[in-house]
C-alpha positions as CSV (number, residue, x, y, z in Angstrom):
1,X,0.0,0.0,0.0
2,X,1.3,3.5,-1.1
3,X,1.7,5.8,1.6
4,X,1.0,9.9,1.0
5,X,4.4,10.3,0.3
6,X,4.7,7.9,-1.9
7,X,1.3,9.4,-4.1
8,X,3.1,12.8,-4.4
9,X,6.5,11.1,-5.3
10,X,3.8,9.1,-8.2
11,X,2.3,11.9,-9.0
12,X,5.2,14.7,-9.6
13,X,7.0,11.7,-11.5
14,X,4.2,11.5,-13.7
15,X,3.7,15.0,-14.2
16,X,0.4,15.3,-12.2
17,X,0.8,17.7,-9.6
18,X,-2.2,18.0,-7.5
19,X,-2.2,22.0,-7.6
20,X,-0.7,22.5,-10.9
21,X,-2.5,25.4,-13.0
22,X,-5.1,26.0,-10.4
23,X,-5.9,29.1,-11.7
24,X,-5.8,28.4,-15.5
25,X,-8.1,25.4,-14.7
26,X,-10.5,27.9,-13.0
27,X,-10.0,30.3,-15.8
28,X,-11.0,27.0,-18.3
29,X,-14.4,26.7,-16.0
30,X,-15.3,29.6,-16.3
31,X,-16.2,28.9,-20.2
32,X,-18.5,27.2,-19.3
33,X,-20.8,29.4,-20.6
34,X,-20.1,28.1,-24.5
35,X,-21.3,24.6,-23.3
36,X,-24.2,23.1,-25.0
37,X,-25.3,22.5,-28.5
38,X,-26.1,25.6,-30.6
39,X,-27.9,25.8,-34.4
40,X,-29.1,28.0,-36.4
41,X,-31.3,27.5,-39.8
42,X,-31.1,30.2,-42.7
43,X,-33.5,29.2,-45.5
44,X,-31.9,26.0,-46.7
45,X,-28.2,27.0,-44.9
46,X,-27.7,25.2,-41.6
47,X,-24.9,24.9,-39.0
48,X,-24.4,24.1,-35.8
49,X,-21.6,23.8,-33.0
50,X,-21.6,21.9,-29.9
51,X,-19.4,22.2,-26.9
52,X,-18.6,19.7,-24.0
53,X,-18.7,21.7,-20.3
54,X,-15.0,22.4,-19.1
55,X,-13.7,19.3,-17.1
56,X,-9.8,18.4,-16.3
57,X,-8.4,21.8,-17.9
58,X,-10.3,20.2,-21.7
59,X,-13.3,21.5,-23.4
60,X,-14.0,19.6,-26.7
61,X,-16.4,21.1,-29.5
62,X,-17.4,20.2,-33.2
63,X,-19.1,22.7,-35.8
64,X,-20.5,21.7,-39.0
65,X,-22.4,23.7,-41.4
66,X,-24.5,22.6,-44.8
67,X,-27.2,22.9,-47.0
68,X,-30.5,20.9,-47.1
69,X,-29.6,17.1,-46.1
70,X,-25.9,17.8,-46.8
71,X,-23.1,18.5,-44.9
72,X,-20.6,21.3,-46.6
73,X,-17.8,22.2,-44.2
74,X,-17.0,20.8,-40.3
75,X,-14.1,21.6,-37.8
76,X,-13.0,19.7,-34.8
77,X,-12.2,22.2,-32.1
78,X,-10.7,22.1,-28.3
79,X,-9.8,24.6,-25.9
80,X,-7.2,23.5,-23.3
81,X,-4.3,24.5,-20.5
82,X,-1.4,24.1,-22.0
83,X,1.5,23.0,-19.9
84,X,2.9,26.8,-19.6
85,X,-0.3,27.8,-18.3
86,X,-1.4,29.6,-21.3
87,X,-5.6,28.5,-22.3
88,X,-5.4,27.8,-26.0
89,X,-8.1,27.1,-28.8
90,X,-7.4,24.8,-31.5
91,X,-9.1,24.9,-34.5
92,X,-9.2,22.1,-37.0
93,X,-11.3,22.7,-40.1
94,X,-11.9,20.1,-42.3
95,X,-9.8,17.9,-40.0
96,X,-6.4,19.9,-41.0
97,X,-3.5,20.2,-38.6
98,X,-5.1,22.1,-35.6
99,X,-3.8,25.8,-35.2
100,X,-4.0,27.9,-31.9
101,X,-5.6,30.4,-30.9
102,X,-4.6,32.2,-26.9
103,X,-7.4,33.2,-24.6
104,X,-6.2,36.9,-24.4
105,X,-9.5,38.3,-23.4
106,X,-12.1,36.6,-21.4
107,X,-15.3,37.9,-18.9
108,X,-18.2,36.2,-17.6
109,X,-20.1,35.5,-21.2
110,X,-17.3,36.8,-23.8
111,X,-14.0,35.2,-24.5
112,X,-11.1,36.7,-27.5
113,X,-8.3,33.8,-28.7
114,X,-6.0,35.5,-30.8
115,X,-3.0,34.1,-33.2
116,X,-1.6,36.9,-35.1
117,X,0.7,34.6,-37.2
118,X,-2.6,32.9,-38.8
119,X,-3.4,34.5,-41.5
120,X,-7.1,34.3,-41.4
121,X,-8.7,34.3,-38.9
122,X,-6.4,36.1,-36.5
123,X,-9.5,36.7,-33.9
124,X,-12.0,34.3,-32.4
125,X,-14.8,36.4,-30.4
126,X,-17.0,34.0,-28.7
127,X,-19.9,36.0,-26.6
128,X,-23.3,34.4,-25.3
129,X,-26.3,37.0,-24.9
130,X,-28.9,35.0,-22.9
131,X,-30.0,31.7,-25.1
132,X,-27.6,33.1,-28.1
133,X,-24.1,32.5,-28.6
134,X,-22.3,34.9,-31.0
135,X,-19.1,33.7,-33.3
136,X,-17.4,36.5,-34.8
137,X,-13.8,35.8,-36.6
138,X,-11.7,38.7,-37.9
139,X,-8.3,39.8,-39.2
140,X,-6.0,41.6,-36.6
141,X,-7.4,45.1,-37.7
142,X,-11.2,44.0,-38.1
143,X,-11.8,45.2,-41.0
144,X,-12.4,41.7,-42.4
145,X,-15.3,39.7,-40.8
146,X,-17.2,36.5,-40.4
147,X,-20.4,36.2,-38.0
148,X,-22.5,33.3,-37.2
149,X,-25.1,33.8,-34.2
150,X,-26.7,30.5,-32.6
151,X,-29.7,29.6,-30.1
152,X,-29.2,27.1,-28.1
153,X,-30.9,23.5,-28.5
């Protein structure tokens, strides 16, 4: 039988210390907000987005969009804490490579990832307004913009 020693000597061996990123986890929670599946119908245009609540420092989420009975675009998405700390959104369309985006701005219902180097989009703008949840992606300046605005299912 281990002792409590022996758990912490487990643990920090494999990388699990009990009060590592404390705060960024809290940070993560507080996202919780995006959770939930969101769709929205335009005429015959469809998409939808679904997240997974916040749990061990992960949230997991899938968007896919169409037309009719068909399925046109999708994109595998995550938001995690990284091992510096840092809360990062990664953003696979299609099932490409995932890039990341950093949580630079984030209150109770709005969160900003930004990556700069991307060259579009360089802003992800998620805000929820009661049973709406608002996607807006941008260049850096913001002159260039895409906007989707969802009701939750």
């Amino acid at each position: 039988m281990l002792r409590l020693g022996s758990w912490m000597v487990l643990l920090l061996a494999l990388g699990l210390t009990p009060w590592r990123a404390s705060a960024e986890t809290a940070a993560i929670e507080q996202l919780v907000w995006m959770s939930g599946h969101w769709a929205s119908q335009n005429g015959e245009r469809w998409t939808e987005e679904h997240w997974l609540e916040p749990r061990g420092g992960l949230m997991l989420g899938l968007n896919r969009s169409g037309q009719t009975g068909s399925a046109r675009a999708f994109e595998y998405l995550r938001i995690q804490v990284e091992e510096d700390g840092a809360i990062v959104y990664w953003a696979s369309p299609g099932g490409r490579p995932a890039v990341p985006f950093t949580l630079s701005k984030q209150s109770d219902r709005s969160a900003v990832f930004v990556n700069e180097a991307n060259d579009f989009p360089q802003r992800i703008h998620y805000r929820r307004e009661g049973d709406a949840l608002e996607v807006t992606i941008s260049d850096a300046s913001g002159e260039q913009t895409m906007r989707w605005r969802w009701t939750l299912q």
